[in-house]
PDB file with one MODEL, atoms N, CA, C and O in Angstrom:
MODEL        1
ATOM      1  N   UNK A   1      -9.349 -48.401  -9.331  1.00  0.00           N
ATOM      2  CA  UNK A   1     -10.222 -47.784  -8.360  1.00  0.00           C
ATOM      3  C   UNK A   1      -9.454 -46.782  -7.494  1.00  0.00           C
ATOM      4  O   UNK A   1      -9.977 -45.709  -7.192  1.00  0.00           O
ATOM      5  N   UNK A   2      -8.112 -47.143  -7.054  1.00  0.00           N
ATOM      6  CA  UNK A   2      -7.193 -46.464  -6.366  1.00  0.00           C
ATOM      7  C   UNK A   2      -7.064 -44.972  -6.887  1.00  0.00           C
ATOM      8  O   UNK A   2      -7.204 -43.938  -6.234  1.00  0.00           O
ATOM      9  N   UNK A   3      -6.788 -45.113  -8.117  1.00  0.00           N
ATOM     10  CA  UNK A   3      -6.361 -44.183  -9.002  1.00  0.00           C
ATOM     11  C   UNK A   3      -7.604 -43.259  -9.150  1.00  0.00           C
ATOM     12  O   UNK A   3      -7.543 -42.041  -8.982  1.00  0.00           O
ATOM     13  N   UNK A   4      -8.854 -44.007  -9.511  1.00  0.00           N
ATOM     14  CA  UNK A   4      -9.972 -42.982  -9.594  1.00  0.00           C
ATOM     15  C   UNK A   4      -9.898 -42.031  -8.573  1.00  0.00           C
ATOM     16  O   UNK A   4      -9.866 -40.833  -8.857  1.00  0.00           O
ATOM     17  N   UNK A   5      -9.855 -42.591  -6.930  1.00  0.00           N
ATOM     18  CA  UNK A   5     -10.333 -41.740  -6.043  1.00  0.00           C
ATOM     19  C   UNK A   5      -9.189 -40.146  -5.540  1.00  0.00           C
ATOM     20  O   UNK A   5      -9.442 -39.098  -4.945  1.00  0.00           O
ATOM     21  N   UNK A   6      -7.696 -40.835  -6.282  1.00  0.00           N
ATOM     22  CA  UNK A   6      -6.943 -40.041  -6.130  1.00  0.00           C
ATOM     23  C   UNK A   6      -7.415 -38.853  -6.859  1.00  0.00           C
ATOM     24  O   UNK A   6      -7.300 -37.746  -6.334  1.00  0.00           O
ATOM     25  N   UNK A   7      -8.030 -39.017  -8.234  1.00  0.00           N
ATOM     26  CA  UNK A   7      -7.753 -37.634  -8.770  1.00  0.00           C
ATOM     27  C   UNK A   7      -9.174 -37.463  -8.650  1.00  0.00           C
ATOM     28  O   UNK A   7      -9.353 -36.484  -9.375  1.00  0.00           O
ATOM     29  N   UNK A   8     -10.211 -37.765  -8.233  1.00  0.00           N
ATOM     30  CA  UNK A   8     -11.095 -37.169  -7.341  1.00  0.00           C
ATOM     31  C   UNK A   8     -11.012 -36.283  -6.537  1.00  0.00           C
ATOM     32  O   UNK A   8     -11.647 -35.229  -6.577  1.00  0.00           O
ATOM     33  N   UNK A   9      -9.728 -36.811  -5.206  1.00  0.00           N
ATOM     34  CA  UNK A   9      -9.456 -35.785  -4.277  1.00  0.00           C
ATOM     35  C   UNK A   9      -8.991 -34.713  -5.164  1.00  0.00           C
ATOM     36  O   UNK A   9      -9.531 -33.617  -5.016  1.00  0.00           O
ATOM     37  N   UNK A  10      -7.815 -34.877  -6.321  1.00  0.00           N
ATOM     38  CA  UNK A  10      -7.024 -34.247  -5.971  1.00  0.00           C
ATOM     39  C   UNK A  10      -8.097 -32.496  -7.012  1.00  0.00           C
ATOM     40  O   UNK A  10      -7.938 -31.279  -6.915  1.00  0.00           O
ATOM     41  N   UNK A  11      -9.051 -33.350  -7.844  1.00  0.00           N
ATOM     42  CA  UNK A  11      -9.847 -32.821  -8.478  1.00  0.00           C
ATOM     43  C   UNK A  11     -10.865 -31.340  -7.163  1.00  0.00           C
ATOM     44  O   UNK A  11     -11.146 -30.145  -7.250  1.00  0.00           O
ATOM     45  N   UNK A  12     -10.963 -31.926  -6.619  1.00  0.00           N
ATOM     46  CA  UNK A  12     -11.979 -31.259  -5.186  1.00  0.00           C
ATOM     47  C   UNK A  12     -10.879 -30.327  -4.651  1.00  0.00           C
ATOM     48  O   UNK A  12     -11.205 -29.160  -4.432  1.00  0.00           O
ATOM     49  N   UNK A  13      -9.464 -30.754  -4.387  1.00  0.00           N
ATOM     50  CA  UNK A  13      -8.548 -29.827  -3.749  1.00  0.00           C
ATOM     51  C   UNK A  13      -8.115 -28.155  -4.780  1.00  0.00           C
ATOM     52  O   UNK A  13      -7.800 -27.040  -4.364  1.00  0.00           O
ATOM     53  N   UNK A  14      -8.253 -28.561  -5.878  1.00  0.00           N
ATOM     54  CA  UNK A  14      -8.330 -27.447  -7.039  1.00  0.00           C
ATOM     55  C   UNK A  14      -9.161 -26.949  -6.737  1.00  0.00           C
ATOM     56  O   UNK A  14      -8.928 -25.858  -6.216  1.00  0.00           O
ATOM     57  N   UNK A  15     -10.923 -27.451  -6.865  1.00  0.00           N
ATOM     58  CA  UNK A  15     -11.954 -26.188  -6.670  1.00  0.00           C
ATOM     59  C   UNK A  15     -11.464 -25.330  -5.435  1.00  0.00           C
ATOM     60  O   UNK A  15     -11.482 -24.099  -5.431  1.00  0.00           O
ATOM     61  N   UNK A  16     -10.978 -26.203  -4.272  1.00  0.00           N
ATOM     62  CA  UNK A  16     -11.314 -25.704  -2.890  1.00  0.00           C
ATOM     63  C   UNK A  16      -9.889 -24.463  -3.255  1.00  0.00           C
ATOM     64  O   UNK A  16     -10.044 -23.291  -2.914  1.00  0.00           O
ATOM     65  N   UNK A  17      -8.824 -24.829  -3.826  1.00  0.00           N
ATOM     66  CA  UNK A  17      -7.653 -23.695  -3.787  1.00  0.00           C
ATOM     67  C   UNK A  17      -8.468 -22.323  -4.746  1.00  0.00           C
ATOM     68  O   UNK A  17      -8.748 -21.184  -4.374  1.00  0.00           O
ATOM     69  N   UNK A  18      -8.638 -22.864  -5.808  1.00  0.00           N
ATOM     70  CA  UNK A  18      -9.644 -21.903  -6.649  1.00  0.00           C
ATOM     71  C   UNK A  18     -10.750 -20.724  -5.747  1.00  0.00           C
ATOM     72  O   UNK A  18     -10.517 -19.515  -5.721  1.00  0.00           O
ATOM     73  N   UNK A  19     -11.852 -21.320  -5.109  1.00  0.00           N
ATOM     74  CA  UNK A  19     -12.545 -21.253  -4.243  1.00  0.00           C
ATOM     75  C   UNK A  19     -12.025 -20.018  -2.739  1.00  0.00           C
ATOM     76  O   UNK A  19     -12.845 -19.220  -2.285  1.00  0.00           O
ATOM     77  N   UNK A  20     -11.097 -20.083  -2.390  1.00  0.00           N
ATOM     78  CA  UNK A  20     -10.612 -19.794  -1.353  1.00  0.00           C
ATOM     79  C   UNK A  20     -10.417 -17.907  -1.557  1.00  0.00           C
ATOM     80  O   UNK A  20      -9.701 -17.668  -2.530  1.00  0.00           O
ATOM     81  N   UNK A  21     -10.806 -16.911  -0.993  1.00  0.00           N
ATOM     82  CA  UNK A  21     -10.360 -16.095  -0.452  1.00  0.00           C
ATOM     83  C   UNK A  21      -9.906 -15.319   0.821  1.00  0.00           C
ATOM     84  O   UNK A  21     -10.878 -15.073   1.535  1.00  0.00           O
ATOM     85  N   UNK A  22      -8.708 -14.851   1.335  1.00  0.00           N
ATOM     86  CA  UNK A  22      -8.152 -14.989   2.520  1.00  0.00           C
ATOM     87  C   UNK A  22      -8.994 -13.452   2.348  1.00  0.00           C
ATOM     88  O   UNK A  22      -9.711 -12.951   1.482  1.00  0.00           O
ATOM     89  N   UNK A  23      -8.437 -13.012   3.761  1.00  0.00           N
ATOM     90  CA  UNK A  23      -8.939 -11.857   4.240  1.00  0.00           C
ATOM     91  C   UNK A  23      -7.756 -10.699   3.889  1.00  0.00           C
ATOM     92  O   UNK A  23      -8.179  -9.640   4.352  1.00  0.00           O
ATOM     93  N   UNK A  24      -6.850 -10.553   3.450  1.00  0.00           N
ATOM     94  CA  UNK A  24      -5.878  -9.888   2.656  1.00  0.00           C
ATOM     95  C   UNK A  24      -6.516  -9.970   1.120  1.00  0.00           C
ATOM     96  O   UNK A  24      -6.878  -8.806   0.946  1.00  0.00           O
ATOM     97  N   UNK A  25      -6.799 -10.589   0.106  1.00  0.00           N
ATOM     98  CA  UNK A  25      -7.537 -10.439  -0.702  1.00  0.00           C
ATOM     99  C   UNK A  25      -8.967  -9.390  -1.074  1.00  0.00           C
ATOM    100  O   UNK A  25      -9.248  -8.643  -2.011  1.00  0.00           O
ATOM    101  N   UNK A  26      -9.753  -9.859   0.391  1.00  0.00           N
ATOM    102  CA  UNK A  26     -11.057  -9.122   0.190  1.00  0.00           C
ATOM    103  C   UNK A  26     -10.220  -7.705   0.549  1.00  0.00           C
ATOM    104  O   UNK A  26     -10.292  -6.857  -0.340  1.00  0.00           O
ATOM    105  N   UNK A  27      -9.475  -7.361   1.680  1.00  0.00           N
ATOM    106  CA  UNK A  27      -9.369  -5.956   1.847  1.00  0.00           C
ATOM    107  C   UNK A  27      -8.708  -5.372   0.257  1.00  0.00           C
ATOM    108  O   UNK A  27      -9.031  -4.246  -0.119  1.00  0.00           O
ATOM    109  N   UNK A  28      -8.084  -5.953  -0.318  1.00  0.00           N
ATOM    110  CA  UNK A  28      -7.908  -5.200  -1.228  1.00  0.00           C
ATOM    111  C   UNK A  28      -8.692  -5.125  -2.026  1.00  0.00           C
ATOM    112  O   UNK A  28      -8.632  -4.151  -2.777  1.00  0.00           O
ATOM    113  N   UNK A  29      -9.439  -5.820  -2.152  1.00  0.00           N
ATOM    114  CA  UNK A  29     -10.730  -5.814  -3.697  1.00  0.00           C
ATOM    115  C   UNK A  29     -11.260  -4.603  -3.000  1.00  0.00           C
ATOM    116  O   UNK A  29     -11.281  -3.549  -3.637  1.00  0.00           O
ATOM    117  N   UNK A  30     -11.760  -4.632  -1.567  1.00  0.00           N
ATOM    118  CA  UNK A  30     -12.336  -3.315  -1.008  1.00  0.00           C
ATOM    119  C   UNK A  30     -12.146  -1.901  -1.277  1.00  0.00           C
ATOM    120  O   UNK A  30     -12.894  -0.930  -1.388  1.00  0.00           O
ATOM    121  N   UNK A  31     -10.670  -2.146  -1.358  1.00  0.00           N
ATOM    122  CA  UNK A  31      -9.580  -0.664  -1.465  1.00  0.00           C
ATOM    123  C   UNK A  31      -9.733  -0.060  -2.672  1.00  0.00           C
ATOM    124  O   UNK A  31      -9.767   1.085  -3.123  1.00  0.00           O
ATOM    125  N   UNK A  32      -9.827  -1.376  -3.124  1.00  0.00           N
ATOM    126  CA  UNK A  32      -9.791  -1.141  -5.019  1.00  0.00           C
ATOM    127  C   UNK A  32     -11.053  -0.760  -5.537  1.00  0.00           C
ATOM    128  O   UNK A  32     -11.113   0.079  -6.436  1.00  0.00           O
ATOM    129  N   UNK A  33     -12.093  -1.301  -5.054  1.00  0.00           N
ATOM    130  CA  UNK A  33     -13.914  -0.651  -5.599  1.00  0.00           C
ATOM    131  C   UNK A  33     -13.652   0.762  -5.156  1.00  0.00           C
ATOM    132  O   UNK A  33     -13.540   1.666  -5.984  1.00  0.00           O
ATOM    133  N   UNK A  34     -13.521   1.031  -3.447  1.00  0.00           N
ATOM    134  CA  UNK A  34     -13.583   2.176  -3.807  1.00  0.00           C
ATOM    135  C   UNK A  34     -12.746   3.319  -3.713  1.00  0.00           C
ATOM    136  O   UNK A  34     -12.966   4.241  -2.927  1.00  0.00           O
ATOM    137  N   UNK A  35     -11.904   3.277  -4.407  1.00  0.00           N
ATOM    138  CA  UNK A  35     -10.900   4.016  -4.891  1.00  0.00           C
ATOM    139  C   UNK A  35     -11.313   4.252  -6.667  1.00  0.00           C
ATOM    140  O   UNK A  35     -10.996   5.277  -7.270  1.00  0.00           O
ATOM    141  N   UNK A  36     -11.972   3.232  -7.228  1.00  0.00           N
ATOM    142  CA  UNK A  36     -12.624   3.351  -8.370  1.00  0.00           C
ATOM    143  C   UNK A  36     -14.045   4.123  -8.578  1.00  0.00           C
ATOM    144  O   UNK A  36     -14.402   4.649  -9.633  1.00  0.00           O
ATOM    145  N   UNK A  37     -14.930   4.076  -7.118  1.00  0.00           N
ATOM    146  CA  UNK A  37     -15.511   4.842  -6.911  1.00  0.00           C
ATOM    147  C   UNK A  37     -15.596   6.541  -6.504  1.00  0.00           C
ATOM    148  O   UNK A  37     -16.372   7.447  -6.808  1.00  0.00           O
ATOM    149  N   UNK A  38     -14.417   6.447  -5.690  1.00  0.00           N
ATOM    150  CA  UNK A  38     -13.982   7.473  -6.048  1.00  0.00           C
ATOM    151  C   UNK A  38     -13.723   8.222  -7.063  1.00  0.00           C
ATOM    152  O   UNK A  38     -14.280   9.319  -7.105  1.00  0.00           O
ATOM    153  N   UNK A  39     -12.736   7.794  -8.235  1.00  0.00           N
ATOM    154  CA  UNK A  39     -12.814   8.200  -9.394  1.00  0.00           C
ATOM    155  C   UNK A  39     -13.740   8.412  -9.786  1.00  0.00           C
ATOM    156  O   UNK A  39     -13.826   9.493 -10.369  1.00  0.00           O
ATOM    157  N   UNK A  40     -15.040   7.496  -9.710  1.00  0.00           N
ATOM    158  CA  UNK A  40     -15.785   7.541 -10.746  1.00  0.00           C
ATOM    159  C   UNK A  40     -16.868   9.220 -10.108  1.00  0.00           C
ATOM    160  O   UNK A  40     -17.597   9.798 -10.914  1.00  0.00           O
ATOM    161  N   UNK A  41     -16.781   9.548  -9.125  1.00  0.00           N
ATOM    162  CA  UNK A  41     -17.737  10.165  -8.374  1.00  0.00           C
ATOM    163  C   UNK A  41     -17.264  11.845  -8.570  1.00  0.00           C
ATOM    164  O   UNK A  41     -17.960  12.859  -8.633  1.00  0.00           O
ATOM    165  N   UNK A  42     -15.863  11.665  -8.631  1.00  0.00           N
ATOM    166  CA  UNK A  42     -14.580  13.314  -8.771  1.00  0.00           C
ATOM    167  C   UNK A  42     -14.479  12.859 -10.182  1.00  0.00           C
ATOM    168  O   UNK A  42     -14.825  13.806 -10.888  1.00  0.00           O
ATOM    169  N   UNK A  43     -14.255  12.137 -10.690  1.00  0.00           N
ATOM    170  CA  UNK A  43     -13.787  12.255 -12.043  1.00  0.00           C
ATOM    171  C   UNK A  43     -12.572  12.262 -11.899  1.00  0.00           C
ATOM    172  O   UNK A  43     -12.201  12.212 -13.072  1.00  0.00           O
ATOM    173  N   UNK A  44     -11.608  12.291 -11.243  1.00  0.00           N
ATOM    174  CA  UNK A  44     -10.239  11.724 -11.250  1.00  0.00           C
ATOM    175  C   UNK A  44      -9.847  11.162  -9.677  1.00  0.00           C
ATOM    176  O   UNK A  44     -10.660  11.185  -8.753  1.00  0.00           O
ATOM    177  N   UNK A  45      -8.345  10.617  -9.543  1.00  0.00           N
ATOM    178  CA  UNK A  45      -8.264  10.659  -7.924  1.00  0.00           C
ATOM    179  C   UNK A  45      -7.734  11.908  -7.251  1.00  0.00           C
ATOM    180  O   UNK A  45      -7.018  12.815  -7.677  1.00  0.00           O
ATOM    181  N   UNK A  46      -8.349  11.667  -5.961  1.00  0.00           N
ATOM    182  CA  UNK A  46      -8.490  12.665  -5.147  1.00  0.00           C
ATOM    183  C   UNK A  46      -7.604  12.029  -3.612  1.00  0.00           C
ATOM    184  O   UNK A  46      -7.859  11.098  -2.849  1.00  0.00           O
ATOM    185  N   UNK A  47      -6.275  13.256  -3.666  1.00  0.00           N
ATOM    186  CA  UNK A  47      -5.502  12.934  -2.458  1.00  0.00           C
ATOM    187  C   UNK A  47      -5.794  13.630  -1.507  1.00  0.00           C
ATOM    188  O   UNK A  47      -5.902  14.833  -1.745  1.00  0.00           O
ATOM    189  N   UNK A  48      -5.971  13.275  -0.445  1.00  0.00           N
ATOM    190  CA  UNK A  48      -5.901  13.825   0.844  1.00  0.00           C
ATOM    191  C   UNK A  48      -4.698  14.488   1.399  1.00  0.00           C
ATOM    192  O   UNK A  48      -4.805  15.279   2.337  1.00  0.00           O
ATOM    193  N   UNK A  49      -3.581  14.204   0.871  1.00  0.00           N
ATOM    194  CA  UNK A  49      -2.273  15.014   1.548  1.00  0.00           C
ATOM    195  C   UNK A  49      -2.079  16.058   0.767  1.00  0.00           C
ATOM    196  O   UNK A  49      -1.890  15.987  -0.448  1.00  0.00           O
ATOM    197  N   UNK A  50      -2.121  17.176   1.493  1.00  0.00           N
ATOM    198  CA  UNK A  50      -2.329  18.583   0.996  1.00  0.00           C
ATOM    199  C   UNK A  50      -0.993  19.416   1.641  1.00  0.00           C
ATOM    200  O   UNK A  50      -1.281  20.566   1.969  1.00  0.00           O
ATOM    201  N   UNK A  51       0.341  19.045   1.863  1.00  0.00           N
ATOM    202  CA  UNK A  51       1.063  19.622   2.153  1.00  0.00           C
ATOM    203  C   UNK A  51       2.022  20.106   1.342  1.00  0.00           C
ATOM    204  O   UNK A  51       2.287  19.558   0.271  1.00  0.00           O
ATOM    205  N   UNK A  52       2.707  21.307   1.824  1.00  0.00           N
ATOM    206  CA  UNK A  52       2.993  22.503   0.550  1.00  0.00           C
ATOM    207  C   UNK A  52       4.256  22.404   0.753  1.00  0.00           C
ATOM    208  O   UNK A  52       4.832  22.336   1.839  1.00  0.00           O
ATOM    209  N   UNK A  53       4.909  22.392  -0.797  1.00  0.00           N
ATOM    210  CA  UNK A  53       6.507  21.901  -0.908  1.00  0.00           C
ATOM    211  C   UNK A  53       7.023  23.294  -0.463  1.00  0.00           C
ATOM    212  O   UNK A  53       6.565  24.382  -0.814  1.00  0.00           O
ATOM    213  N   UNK A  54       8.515  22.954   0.744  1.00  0.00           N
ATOM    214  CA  UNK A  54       9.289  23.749   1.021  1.00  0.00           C
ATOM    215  C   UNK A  54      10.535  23.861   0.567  1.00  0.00           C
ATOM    216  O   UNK A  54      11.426  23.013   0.616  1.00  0.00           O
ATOM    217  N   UNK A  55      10.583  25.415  -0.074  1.00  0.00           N
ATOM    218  CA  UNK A  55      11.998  25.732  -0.918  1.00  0.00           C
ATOM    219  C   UNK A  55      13.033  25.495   0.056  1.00  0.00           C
ATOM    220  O   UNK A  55      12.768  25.478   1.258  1.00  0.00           O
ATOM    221  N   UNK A  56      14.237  25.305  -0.406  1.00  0.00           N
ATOM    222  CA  UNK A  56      15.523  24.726   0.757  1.00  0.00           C
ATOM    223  C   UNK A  56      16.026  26.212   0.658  1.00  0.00           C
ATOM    224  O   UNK A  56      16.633  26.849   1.520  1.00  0.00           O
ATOM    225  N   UNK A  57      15.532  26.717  -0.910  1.00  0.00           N
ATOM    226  CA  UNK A  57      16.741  28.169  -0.954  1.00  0.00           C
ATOM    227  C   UNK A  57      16.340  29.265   0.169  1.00  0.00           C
ATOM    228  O   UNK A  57      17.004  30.260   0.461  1.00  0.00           O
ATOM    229  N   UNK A  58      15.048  28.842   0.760  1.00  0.00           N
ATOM    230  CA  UNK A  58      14.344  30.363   1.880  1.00  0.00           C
ATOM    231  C   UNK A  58      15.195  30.338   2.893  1.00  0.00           C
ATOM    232  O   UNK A  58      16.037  29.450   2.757  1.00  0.00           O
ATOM    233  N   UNK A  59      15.295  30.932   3.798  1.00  0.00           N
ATOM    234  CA  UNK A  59      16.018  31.394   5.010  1.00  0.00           C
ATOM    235  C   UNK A  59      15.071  30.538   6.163  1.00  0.00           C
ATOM    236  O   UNK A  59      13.843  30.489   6.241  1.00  0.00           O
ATOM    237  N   UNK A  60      16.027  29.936   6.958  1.00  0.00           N
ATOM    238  CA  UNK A  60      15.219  28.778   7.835  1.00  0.00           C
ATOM    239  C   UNK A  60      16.166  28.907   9.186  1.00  0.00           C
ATOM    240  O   UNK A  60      17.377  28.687   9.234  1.00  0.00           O
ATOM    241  N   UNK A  61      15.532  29.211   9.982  1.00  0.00           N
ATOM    242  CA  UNK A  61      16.643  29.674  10.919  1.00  0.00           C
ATOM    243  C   UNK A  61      16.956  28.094  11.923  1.00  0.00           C
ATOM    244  O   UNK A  61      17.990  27.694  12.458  1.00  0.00           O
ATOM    245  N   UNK A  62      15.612  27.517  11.862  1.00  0.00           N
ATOM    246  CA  UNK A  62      15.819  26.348  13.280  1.00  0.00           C
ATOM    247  C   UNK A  62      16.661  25.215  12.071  1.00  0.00           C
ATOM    248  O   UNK A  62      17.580  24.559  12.562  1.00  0.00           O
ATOM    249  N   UNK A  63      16.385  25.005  10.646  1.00  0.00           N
ATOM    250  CA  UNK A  63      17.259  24.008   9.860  1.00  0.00           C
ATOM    251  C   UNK A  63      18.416  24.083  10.174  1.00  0.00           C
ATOM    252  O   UNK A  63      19.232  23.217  10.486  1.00  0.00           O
ATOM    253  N   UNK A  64      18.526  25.935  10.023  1.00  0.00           N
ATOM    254  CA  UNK A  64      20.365  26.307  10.176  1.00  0.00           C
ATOM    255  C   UNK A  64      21.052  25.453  11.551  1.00  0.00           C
ATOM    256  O   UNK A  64      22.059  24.785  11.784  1.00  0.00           O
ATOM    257  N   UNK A  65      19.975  25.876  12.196  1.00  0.00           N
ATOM    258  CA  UNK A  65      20.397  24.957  14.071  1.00  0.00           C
ATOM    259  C   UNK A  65      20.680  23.899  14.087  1.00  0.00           C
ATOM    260  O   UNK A  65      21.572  23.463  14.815  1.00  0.00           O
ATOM    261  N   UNK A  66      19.754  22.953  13.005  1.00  0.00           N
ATOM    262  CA  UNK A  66      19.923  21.425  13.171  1.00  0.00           C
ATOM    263  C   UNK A  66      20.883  21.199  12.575  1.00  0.00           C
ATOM    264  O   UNK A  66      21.770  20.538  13.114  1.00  0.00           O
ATOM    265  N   UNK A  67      21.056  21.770  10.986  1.00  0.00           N
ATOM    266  CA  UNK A  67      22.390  21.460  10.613  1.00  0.00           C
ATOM    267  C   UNK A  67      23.682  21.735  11.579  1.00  0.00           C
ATOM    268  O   UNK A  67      24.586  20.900  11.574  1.00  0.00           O
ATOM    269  N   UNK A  68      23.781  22.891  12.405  1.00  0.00           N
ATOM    270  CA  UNK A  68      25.027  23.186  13.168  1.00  0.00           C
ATOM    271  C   UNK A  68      25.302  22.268  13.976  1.00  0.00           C
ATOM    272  O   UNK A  68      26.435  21.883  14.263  1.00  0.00           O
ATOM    273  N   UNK A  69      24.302  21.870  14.382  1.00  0.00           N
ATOM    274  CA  UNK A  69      24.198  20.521  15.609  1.00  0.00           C
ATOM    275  C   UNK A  69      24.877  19.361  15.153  1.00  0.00           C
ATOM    276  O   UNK A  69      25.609  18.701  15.890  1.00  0.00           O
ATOM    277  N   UNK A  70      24.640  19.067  13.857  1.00  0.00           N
ATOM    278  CA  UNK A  70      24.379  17.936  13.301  1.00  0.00           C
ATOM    279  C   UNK A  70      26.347  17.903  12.925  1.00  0.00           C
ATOM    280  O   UNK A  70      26.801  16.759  12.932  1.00  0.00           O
ATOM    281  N   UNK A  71      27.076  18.697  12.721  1.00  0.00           N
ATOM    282  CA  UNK A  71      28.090  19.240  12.169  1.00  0.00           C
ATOM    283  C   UNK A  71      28.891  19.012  13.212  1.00  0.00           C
ATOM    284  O   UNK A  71      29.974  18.444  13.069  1.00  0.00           O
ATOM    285  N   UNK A  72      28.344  19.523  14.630  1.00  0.00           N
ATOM    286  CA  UNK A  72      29.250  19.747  15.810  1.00  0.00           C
ATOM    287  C   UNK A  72      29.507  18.495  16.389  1.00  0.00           C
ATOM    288  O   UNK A  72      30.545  18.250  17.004  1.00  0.00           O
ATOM    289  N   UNK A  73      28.334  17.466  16.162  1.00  0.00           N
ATOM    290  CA  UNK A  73      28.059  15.890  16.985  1.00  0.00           C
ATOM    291  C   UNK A  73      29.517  15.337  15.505  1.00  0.00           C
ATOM    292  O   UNK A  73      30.659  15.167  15.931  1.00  0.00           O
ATOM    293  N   UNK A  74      29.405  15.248  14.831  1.00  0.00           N
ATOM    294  CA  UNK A  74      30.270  14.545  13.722  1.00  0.00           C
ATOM    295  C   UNK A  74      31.480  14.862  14.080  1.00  0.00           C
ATOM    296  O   UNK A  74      32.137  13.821  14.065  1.00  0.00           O
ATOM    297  N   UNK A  75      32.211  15.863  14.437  1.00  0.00           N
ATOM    298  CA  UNK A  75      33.484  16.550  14.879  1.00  0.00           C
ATOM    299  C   UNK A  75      33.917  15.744  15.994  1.00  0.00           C
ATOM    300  O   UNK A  75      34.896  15.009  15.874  1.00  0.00           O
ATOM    301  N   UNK A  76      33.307  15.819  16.996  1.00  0.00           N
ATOM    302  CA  UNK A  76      33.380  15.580  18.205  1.00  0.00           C
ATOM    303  C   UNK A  76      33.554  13.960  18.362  1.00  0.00           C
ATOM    304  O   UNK A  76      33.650  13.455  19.480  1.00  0.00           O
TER     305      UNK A  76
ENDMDL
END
């Protein structure tokens, strides 16, 4: 009888772990529909960061500054 009720509980503690979603879970299932919705709506994904790669070879006058700075603090 002992034994029955053990794996009873321990039977009920499985559904309940099974059963369980935290709130870190749902946000991602969230993220994940629609980000799939997305796709599905553009037809591919679509980023929002739209910033434009800067050549190092152009002439940059305030970099030149930071580097000098940066050169003079190391010396010193």
């Amino acid at each position: 009888m002992l034994m029955n009720d053990f794996l009873e509980t321990m039977k009920s503690r499985k559904k309940l772990k099974k059963l369980r979603i935290t709130e870190a879970d749902f946000m991602l299932a969230n993220r994940r529909a629609a980000r799939l919705e997305e796709i599905a709506e553009h037809g591919r994904p679509v980023s929002f960061r739209k910033a434009v790669h800067k050549s190092k070879k152009v002439y940059d006058r305030k970099r030149l500054k930071q580097m000098e700075r940066k050169l003079s603090d190391k010396s010193e």
